[in-house]
N, C-alpha and C positions, 0 to 999 in steps of 0.2 A: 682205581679207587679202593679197591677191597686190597691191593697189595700195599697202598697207603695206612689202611687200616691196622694189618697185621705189621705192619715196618713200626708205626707207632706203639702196640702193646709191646712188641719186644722192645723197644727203646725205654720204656717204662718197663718192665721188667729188667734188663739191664741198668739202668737207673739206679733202683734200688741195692743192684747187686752192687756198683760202683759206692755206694755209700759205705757197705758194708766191708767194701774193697781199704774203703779211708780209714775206718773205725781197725780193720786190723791191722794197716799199716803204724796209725797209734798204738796198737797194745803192741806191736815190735817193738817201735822206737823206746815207748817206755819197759822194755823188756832188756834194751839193750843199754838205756840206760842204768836201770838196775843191774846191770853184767848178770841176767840170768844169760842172755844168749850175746853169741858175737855177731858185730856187724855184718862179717860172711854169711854167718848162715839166717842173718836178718834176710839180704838178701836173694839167699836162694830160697827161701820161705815166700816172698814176696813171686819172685820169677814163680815159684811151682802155679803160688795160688792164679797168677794172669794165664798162665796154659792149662790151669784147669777151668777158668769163665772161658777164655777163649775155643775150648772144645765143646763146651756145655751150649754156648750160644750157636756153633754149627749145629749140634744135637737136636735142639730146641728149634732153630729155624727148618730142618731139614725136615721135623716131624708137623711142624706148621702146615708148609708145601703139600706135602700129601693128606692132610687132613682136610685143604682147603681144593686139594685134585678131588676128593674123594665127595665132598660137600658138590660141587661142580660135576661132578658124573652124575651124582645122584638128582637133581636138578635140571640134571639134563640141557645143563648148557657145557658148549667147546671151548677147552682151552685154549690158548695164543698156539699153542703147537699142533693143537690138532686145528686149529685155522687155517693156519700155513701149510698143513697140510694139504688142506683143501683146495687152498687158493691154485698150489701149486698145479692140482691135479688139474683142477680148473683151466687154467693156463695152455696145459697140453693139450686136454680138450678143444681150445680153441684155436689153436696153432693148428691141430688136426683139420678141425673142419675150415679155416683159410686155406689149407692148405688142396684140399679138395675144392674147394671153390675155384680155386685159382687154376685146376688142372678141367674144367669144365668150359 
């Protein structure tokens, strides 16, 4: 639920950045229509600005994550990884003691 929550603000924060993504693919197009620039480097203007959202939204999700690990420690609830943690430990523990049972 809460990874719900944060998947949709960044979808709406990227959102908006896709809009502004449209608005500057416009001032290209009418840039190159003007021949201030050429279609090439319309292009490579285009490509830079998608591998600069495309790193920014790793950035941005990465610092989510720990901010939502850290919201989560401090609350004192376990994350899925430290569940699985547990479970696993869990696990041995009980193969242990079947296993002592079974030699009784």
């Amino acid at each position: 639920m809460m990874a719900d929550i944060i998947s949709k603000a960044i979808n709406l924060g990227f959102g908006a950045l896709i809009v502004t993504k449209e608005n500057v693919e416009e001032l290209i197009d009418e840039m190159v229509k003007k021949g201030e620039i050429g279609k090439d480097e319309a292009k490579t203007q285009v490509n830079e600005l998608f591998k600069k959202l495309s790193s920014s939204k790793q950035e941005i999700v990465s610092m989510i994550e720990k901010i939502v690990e850290n919201v989560l420690h401090k609350l004192d609830i376990p994350t899925r990884n430290e569940l699985q943690q547990m479970q696993k430990k869990l696990e041995e523990i009980i193969k242990r003691l079947q296993s002592r049972e079974d030699q009784t």
